[in-house]
C-alpha positions as CSV (number, residue, x, y, z in Angstrom):
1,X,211.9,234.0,32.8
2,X,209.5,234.2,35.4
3,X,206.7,234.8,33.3
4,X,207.3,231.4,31.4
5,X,207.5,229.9,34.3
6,X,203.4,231.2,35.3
7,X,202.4,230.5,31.5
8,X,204.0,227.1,31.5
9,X,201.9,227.0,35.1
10,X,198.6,228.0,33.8
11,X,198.9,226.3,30.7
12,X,199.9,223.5,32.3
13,X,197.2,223.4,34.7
14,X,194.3,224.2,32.1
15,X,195.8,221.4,29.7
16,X,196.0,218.6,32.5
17,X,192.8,219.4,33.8
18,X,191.3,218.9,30.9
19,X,193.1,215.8,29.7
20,X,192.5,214.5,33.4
21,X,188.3,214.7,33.0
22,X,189.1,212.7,29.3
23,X,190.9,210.0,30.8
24,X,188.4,209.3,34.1
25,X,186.0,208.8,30.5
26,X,188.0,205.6,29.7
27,X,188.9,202.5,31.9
28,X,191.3,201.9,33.8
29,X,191.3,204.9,35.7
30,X,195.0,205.1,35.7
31,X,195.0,206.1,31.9
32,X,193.8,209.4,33.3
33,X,197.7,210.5,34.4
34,X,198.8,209.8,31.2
35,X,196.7,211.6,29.5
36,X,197.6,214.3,31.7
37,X,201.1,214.7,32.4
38,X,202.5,214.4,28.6
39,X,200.0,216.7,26.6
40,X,200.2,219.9,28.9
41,X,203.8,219.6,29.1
42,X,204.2,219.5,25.4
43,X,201.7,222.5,25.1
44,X,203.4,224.6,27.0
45,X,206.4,224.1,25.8
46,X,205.3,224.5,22.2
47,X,203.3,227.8,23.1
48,X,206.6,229.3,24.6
49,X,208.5,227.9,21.6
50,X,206.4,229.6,19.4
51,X,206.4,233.0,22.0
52,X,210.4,232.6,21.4
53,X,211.5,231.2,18.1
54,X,208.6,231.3,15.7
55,X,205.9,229.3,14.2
56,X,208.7,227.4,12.0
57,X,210.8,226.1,14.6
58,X,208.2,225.0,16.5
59,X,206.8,223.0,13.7
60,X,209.9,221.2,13.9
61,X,209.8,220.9,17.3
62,X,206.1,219.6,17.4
63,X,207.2,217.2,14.5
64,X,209.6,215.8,16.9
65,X,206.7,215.3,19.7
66,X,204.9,213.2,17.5
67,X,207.2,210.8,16.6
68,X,208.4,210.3,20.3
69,X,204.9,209.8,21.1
70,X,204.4,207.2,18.4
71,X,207.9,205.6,19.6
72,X,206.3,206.0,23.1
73,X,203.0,203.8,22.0
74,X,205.0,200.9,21.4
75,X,207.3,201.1,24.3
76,X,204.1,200.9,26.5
77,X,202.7,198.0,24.7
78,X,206.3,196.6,24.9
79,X,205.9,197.5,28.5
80,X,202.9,195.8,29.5
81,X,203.2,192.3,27.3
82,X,206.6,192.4,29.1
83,X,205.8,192.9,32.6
84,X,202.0,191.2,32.1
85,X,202.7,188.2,29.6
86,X,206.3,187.3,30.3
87,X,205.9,188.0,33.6
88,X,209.6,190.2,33.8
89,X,211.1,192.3,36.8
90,X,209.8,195.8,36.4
91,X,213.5,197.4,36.4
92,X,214.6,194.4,33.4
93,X,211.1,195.7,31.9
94,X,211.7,199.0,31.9
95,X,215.4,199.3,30.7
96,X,214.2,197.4,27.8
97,X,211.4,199.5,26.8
98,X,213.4,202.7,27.0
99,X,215.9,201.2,25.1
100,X,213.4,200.5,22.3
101,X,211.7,203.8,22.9
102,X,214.9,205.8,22.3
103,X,216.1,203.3,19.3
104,X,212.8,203.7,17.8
105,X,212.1,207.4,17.8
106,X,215.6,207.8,16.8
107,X,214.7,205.4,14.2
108,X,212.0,207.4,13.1
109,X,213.4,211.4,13.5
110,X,216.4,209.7,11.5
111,X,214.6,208.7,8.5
112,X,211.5,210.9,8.3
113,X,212.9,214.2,9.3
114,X,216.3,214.6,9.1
């Protein structure tokens, strides 16, 4: 346990590092915490999935990632043409996004993987 916890730390810490000097590449600055908060948790967690269960369940597992991420992509444009278009309340915004988030990558681990 505890040794997950410094892998999952060092990992971590490499992977947002790295994502962080990507993202102060591209404007707005702000696109540099997404790009690293997401990635080195999925890494980590993929690395001690594949420590733990195998190369074939993490397959699965990374399959997963990628359609929440691609569910995520639209909920952020949703987000912002929401909030900066329509001009909505953040909380209205937000509730509706992760409502379309969850029915989309639902949507999509439904009919591609399952």
């Amino acid at each position: 346990m505890f040794m997950d916890i410094v892998f999952r730390f060092l990992v971590g810490g490499a992977v947002v590092t790295a994502f962080a000097l990507i993202g102060d590449l591209f404007k707005p600055k702000s696109f540099a915490g997404l790009f690293g908060g997401a990635p080195s948790v999925a890494l980590a967690t993929l690395g001690l999935t594949i420590l733990k269960e195998g190369h074939g369940y993490a397959a699965v597992e990374a399959r997963s990632m990628v359609l929440g991420a691609a569910a995520f992509v639209f909920c952020a444009f949703l987000m912002s043409r929401l909030l900066l278009r329509r001009k909505w309340r953040p909380a209205r915004a937000t509730g509706v996004s992760l409502a379309v988030w969850f029915a989309i990558a639902f949507g999509l681990w439904f009919g591609i993987l399952r």
